[in-house]
TORLUMKE-197262 format. One line per field, with one value per residue: residue number from 0; residue in three letters; chain; y, x, z of N, C-alpha, C in turn. Coordinates in Angstrom, 3 decimals, always signed. Example, Ala and Ser with C-alpha at 12.3 -4.5 7.8 and 13.67 -1.06 7.14 Angstrom:
2
i <- c(0 1)
aa <- c(ALA SER)
ch <- c(A A)
nyy <- c(-5.690 -2.250)
nxx <- c(+13.190 +12.850)
nzz <- c(+7.800 +7.080)
cayy <- c(-4.500 -1.060)
caxx <- c(+12.300 +13.670)
cazz <- c(+7.800 +7.140)
cyy <- c(-3.300 +0.030)
cxx <- c(+13.200 +12.900)
czz <- c(+7.800 +7.870)
This chain:
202
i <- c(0 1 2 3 4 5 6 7 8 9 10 11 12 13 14 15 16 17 18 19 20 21 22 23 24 25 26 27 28 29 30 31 32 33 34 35 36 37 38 39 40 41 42 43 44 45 46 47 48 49 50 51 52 53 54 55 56 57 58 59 60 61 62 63 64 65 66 67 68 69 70 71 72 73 74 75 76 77 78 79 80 81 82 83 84 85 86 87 88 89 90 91 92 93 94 95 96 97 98 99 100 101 102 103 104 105 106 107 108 109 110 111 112 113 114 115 116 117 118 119 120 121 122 123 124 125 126 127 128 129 130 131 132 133 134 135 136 137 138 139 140 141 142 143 144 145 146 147 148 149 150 151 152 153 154 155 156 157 158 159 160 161 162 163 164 165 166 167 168 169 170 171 172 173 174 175 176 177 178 179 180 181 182 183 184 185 186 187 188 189 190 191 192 193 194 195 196 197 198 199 200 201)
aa <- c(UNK UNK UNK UNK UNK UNK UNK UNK UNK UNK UNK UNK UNK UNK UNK UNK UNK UNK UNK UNK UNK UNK UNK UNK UNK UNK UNK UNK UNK UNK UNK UNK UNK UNK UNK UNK UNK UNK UNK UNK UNK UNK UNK UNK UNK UNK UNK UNK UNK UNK UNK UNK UNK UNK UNK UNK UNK UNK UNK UNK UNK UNK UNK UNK UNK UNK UNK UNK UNK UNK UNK UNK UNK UNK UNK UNK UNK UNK UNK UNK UNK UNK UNK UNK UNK UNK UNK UNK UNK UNK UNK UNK UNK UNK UNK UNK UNK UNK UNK UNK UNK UNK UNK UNK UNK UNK UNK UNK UNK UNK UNK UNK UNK UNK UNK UNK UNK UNK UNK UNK UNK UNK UNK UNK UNK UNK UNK UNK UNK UNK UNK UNK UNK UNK UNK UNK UNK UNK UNK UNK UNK UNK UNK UNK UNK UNK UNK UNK UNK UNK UNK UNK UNK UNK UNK UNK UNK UNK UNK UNK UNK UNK UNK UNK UNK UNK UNK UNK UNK UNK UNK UNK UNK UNK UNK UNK UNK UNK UNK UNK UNK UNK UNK UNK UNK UNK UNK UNK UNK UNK UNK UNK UNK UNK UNK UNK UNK UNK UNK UNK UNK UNK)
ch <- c(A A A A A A A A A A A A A A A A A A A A A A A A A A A A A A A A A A A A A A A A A A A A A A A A A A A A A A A A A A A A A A A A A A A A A A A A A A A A A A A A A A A A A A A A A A A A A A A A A A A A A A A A A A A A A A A A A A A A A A A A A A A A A A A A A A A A A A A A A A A A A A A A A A A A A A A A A A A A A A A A A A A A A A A A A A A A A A A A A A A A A A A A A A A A A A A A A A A A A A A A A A)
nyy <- c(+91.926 +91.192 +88.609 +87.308 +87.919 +86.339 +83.830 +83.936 +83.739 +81.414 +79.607 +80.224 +79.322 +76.670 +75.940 +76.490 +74.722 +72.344 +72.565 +70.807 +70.243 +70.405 +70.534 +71.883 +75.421 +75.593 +73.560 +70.942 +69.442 +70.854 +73.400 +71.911 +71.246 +73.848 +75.083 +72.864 +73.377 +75.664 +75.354 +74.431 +75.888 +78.293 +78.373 +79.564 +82.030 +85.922 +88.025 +86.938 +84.576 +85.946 +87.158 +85.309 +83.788 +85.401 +86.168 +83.691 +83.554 +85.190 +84.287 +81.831 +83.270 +83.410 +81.392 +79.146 +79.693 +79.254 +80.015 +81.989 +80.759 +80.220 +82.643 +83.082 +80.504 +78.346 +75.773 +74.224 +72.371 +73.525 +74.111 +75.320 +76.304 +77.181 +79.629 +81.615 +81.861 +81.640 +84.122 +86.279 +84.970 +86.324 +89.201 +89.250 +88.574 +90.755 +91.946 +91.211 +93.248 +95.973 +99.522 +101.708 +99.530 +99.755 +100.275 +103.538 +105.826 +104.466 +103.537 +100.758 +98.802 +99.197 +97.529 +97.760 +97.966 +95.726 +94.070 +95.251 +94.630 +92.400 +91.151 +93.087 +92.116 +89.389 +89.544 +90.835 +88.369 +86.845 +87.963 +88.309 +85.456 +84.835 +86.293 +84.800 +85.436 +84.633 +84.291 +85.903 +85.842 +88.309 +90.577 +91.656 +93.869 +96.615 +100.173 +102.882 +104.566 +102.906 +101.277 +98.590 +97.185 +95.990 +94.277 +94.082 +93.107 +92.999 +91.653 +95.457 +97.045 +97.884 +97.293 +98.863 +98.436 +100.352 +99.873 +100.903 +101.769 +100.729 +101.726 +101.628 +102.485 +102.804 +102.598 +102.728 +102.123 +102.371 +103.367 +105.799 +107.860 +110.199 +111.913 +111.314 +108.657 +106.882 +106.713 +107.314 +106.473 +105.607 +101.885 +100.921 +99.818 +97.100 +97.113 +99.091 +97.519 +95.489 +96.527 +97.143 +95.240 +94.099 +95.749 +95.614 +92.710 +93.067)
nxx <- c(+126.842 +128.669 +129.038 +126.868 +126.502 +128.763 +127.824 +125.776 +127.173 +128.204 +126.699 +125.310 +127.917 +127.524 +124.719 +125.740 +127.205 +125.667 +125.049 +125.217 +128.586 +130.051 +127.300 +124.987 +124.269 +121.842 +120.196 +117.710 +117.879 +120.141 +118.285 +116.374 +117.947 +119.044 +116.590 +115.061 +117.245 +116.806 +114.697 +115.416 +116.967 +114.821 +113.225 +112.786 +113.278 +113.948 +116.946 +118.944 +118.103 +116.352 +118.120 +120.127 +117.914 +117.429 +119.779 +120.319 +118.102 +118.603 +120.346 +119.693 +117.727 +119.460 +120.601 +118.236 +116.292 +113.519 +112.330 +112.842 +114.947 +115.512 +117.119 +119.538 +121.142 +123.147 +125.701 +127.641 +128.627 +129.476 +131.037 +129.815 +130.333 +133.071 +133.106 +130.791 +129.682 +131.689 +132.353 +130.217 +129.636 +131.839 +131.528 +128.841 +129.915 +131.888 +129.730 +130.340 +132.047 +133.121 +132.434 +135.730 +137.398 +139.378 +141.452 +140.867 +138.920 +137.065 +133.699 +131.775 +130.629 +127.795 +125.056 +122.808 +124.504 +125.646 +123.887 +123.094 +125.261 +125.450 +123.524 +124.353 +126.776 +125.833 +124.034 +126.403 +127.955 +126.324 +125.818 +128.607 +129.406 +127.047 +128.208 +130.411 +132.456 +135.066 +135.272 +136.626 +137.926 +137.198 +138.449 +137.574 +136.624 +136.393 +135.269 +136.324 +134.151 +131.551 +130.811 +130.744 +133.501 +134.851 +137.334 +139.700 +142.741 +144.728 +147.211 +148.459 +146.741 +143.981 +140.695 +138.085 +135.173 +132.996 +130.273 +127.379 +124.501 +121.936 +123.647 +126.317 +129.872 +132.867 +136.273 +139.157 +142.446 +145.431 +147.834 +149.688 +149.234 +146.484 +145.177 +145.704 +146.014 +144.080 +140.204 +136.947 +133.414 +129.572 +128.663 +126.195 +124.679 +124.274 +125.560 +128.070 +129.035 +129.800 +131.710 +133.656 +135.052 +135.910 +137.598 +139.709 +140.213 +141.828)
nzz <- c(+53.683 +51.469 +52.196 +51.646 +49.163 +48.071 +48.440 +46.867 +44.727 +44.802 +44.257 +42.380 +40.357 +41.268 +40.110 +37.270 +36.486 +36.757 +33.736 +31.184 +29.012 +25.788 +23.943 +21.770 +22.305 +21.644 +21.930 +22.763 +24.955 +26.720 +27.217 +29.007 +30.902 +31.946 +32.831 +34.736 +36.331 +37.110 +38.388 +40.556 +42.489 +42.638 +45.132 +48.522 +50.620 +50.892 +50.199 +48.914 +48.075 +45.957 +44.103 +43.327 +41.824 +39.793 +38.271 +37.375 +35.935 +34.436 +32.490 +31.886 +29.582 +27.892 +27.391 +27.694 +26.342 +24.159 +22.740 +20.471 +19.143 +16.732 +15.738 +16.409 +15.269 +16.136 +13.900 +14.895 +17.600 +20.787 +23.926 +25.933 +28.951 +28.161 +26.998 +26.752 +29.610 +32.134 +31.890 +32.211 +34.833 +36.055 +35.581 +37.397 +39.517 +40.287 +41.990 +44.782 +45.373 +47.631 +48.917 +48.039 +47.237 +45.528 +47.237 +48.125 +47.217 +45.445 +44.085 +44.943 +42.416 +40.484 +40.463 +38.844 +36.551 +36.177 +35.676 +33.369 +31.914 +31.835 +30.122 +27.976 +26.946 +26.405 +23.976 +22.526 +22.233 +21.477 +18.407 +17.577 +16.677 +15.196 +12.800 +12.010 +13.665 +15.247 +19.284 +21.626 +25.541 +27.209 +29.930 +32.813 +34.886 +36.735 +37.240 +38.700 +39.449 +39.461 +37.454 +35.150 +33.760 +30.716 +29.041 +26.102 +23.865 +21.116 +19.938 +18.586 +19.639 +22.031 +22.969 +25.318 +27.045 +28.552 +30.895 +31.997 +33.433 +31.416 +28.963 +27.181 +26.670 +24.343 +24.042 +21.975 +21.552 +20.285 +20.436 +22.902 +22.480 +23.698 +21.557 +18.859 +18.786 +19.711 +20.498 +21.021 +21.906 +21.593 +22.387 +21.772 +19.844 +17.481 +14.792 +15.189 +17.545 +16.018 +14.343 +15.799 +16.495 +14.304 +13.582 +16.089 +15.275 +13.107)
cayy <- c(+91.941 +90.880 +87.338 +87.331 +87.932 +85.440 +82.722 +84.039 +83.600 +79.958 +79.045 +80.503 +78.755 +75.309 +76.291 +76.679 +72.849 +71.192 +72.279 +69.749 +70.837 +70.394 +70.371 +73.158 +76.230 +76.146 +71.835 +70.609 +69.086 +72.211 +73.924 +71.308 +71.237 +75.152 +75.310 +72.397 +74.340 +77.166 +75.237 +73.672 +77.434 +79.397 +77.921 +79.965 +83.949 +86.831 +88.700 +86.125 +83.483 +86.279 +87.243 +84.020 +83.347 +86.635 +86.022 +82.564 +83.434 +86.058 +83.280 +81.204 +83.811 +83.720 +79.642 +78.394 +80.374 +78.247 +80.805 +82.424 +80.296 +80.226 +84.152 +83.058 +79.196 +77.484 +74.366 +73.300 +72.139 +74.121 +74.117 +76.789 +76.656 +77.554 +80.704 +82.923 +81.665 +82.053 +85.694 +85.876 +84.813 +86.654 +90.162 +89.062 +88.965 +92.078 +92.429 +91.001 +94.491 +96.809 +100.493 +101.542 +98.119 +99.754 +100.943 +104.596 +106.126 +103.966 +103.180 +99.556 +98.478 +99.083 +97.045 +98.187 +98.402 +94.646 +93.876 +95.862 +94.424 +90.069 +91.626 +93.737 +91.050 +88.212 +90.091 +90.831 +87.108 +86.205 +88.953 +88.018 +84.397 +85.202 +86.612 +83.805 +86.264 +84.237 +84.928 +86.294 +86.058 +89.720 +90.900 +91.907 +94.912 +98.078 +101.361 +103.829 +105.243 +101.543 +100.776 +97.472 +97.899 +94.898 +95.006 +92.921 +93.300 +92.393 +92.737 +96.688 +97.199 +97.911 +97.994 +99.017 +99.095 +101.105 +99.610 +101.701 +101.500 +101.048 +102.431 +101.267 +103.664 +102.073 +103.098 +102.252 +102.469 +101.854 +103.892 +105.997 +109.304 +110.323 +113.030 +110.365 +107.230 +106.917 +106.946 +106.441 +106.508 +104.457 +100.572 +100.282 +99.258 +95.975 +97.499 +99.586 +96.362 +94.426 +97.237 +97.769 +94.020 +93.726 +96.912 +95.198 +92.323 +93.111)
caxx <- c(+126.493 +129.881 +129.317 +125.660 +126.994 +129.710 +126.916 +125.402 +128.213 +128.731 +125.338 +125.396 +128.747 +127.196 +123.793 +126.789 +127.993 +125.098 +125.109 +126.443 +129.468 +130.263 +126.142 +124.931 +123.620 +119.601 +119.885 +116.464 +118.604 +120.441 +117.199 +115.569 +118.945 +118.591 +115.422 +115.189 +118.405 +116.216 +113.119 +116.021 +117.254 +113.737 +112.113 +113.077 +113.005 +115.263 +117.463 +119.900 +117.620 +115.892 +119.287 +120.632 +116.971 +117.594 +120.599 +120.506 +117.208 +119.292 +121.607 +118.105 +117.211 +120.771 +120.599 +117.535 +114.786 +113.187 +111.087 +113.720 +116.669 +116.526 +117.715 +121.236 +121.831 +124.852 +125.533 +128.411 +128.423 +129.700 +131.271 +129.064 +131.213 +134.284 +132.890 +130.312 +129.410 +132.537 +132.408 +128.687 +130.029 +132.805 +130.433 +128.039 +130.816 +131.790 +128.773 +130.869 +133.152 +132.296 +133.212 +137.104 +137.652 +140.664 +142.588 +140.663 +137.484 +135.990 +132.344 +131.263 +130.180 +126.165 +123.902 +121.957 +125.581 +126.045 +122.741 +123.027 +126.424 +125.052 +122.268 +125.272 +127.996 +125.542 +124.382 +127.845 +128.602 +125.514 +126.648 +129.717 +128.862 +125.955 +128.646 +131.494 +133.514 +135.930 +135.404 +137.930 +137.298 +137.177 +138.783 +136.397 +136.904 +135.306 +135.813 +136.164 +132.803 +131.276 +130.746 +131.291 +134.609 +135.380 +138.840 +139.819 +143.893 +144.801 +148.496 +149.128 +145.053 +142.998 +139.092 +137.249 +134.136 +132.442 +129.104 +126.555 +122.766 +121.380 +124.538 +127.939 +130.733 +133.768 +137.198 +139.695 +143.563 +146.393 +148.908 +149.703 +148.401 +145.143 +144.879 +145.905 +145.965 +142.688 +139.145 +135.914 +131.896 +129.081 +128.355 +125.091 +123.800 +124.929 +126.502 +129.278 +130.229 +130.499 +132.359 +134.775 +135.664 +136.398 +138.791 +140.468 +141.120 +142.359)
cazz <- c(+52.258 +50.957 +52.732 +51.210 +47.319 +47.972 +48.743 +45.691 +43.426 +44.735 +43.995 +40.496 +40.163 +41.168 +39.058 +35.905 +36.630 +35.939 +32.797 +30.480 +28.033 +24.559 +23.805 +21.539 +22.668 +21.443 +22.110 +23.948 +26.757 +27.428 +27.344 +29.702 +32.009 +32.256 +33.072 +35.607 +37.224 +37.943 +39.255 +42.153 +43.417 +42.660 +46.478 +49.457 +50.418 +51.162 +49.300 +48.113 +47.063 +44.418 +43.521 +42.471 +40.946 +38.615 +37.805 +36.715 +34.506 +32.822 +31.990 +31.324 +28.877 +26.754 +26.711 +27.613 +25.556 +23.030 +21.615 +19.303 +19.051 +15.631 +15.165 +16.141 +15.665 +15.740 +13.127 +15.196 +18.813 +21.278 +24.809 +26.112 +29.845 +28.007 +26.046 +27.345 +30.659 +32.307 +31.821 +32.712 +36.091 +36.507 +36.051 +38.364 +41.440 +40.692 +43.181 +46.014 +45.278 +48.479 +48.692 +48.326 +46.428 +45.251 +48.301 +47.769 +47.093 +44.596 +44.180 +44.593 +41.108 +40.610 +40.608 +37.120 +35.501 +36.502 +34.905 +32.212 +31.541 +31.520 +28.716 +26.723 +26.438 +25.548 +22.671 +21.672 +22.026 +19.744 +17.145 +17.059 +16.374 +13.965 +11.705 +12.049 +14.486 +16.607 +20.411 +22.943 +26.591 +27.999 +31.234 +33.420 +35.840 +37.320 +36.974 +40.255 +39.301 +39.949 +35.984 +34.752 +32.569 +29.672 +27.964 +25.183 +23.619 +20.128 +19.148 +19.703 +19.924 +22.693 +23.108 +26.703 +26.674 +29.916 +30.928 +33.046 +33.727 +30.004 +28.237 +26.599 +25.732 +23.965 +23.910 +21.001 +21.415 +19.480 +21.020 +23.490 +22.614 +23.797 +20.857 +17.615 +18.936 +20.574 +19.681 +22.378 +21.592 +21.944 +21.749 +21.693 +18.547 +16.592 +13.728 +15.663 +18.427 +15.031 +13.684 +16.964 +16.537 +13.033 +13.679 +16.906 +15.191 +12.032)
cyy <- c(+91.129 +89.010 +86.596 +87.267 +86.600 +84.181 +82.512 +83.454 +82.119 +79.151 +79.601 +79.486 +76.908 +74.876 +76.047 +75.354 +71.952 +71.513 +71.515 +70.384 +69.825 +69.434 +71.550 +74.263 +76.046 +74.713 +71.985 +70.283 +69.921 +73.131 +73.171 +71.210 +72.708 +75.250 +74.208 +73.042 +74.991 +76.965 +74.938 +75.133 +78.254 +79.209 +79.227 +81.794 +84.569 +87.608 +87.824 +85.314 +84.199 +86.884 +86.638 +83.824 +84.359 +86.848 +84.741 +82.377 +84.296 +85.152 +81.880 +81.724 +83.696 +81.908 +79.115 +78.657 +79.676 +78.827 +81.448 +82.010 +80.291 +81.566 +83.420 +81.174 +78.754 +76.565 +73.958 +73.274 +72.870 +74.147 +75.013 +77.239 +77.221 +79.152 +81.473 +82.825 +81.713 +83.747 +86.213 +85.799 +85.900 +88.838 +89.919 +89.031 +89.922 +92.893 +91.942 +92.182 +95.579 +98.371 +100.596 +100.380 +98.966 +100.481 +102.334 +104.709 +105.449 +103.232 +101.914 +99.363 +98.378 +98.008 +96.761 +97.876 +96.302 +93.580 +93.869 +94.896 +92.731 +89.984 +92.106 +92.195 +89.592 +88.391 +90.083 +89.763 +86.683 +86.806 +88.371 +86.695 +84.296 +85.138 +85.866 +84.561 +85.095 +84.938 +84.824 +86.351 +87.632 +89.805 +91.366 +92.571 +95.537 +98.729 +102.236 +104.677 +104.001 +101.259 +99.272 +97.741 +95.639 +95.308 +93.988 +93.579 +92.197 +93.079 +94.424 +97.554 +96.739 +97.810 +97.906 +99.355 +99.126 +101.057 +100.102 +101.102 +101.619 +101.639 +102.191 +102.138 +102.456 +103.012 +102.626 +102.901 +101.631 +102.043 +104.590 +107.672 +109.868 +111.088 +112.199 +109.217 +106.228 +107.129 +106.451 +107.209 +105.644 +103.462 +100.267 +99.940 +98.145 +96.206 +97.970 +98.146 +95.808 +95.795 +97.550 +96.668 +93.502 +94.462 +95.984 +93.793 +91.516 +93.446)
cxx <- c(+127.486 +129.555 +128.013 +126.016 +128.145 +129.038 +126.204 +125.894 +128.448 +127.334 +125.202 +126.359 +128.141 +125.677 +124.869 +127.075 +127.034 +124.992 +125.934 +127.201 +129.214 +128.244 +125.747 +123.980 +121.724 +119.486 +118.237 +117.081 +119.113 +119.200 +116.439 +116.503 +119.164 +117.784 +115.080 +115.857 +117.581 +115.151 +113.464 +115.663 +115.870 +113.115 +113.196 +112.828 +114.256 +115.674 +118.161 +119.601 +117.261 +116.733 +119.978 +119.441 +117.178 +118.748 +121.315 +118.813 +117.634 +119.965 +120.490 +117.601 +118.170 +120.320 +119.232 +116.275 +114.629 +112.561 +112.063 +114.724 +116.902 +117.147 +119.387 +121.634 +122.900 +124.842 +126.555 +128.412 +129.526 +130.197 +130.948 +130.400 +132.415 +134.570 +132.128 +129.749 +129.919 +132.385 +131.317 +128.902 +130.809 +132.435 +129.646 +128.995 +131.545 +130.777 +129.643 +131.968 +132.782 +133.739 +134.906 +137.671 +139.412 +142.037 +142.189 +139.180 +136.525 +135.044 +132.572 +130.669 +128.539 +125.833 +123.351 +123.206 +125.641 +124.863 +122.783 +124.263 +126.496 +124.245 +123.534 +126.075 +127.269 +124.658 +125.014 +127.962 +127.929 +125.740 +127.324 +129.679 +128.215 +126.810 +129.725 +132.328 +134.273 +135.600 +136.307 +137.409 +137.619 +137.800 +137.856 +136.681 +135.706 +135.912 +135.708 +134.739 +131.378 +130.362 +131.324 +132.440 +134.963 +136.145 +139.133 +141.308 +144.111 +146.135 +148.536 +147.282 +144.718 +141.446 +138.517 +136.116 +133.709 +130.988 +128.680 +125.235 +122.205 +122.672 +125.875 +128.486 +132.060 +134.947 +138.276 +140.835 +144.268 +147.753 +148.729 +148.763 +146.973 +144.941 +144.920 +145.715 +144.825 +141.123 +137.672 +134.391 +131.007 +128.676 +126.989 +124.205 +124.758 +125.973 +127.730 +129.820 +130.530 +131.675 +133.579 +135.137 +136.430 +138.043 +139.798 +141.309 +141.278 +143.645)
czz <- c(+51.446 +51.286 +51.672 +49.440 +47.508 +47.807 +47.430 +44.497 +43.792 +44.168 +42.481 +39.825 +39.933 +40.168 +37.382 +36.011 +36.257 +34.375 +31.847 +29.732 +26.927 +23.989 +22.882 +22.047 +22.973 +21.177 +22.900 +25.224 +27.178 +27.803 +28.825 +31.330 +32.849 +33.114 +34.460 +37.106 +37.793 +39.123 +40.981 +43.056 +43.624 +44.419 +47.555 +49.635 +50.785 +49.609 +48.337 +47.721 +45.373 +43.714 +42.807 +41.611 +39.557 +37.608 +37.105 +35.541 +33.827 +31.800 +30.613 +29.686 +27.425 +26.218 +26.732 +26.888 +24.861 +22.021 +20.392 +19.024 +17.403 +15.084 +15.097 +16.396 +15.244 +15.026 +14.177 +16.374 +19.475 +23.064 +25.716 +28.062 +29.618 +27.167 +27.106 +29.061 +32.210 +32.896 +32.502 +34.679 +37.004 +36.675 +37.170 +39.640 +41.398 +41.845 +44.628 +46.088 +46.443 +47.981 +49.173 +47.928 +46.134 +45.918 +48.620 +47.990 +46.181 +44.886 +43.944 +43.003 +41.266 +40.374 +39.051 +36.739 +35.576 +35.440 +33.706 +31.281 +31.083 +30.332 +27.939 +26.497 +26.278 +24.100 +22.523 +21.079 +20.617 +18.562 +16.537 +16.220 +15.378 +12.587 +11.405 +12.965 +15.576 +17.808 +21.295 +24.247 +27.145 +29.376 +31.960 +35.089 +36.099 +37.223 +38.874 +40.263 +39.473 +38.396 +36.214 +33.569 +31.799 +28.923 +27.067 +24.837 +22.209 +19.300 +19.999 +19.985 +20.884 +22.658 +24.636 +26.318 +28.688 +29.667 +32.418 +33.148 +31.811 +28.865 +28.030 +26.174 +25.252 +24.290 +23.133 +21.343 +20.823 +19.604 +22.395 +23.986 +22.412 +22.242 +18.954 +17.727 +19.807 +20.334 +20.941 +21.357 +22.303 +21.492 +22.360 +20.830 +18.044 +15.825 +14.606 +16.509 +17.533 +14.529 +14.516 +16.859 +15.655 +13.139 +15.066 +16.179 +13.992 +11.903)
């Protein structure tokens, strides 16, 4: 399996290269370079062809949609490899994580959470964006419960957010003490991730 996701992730990786840089997001040629991309990888069977196919039309769906680009357009051009795509990646091989990843008992990272987690953080991105928000690249872990975990650090501010099957929890620190200096819920609506961002980094 491990050898099988690895194959995956190089083929996503080389899928990510043709896209051209500094192009903007909701361009026609990015759109047409997308979309081409997909028509190469879509041929063959198995597991790991419709793996890479699923995971490079999620990616499809963030850049290459045409049908709604104007909700979140950009005026200024954009290096899309150096922002959200990256990251995008770097979730998705969390699937090459097998059990005991961390010397112990921890769960491989799901599946759904991995999913769930390429759909949450490219909303965020467009959010953030929408509203002029500067973007930070995220760290990009797991949890021992096989969650997708994203951390961000700002000055003496924390934010984690803990992504499952359908469901974001956040976590807000500032210090050390769980009881004052600490704050967790959930991010799944617009308003609060804009509202957990403004607070990180203010």
């Amino acid at each position: 399996m491990t050898q099988i996701t690895r194959l995956l992730s190089d083929d996503l990786k080389a899928f990510v290269e043709r896209i051209p840089s500094g192009i903007s997001r909701s361009s026609n040629t990015l759109r047409w370079t997308v979309h081409h991309s997909i028509q190469k990888i879509h041929p063959g069977a198995g597991a790991t062809s419709e793996a890479l196919y699923q995971a490079a039309r999620a990616i499809e769906g963030f850049y290459g949609d045409s049908s709604d680009t104007s909700a979140f357009e950009r005026d200024t051009q954009e290096d899309i490899r150096t922002e959200i795509l990256p990251t995008l990646i770097e979730i998705h091989e969390l699937l090459m994580w097998t059990e005991g990843w961390n010397g112990y008992s921890a769960r491989a990272p799901k599946y759904s959470a991995v999913q769930y987690a390429e759909h949450w953080i490219a909303l965020f991105y467009q959010e953030l964006i929408e509203f002029g928000q500067n973007w930070i690249k995220p760290n990009v872990t797991a949890s021992a419960e096989g969650e997708v975990v994203l951390e961000w650090w700002y000055g003496d501010k924390g934010l984690t957010i803990y992504i499952d099957n359908q469901s974001a929890v956040y976590l807000k620190d500032w210090g050390a003490d769980i009881n004052t200096e600490m704050e967790d819920g959930y991010a799944n609506s617009p308003s609060i991730r804009l509202a957990l961002w403004k607070w990180l980094m203010s």
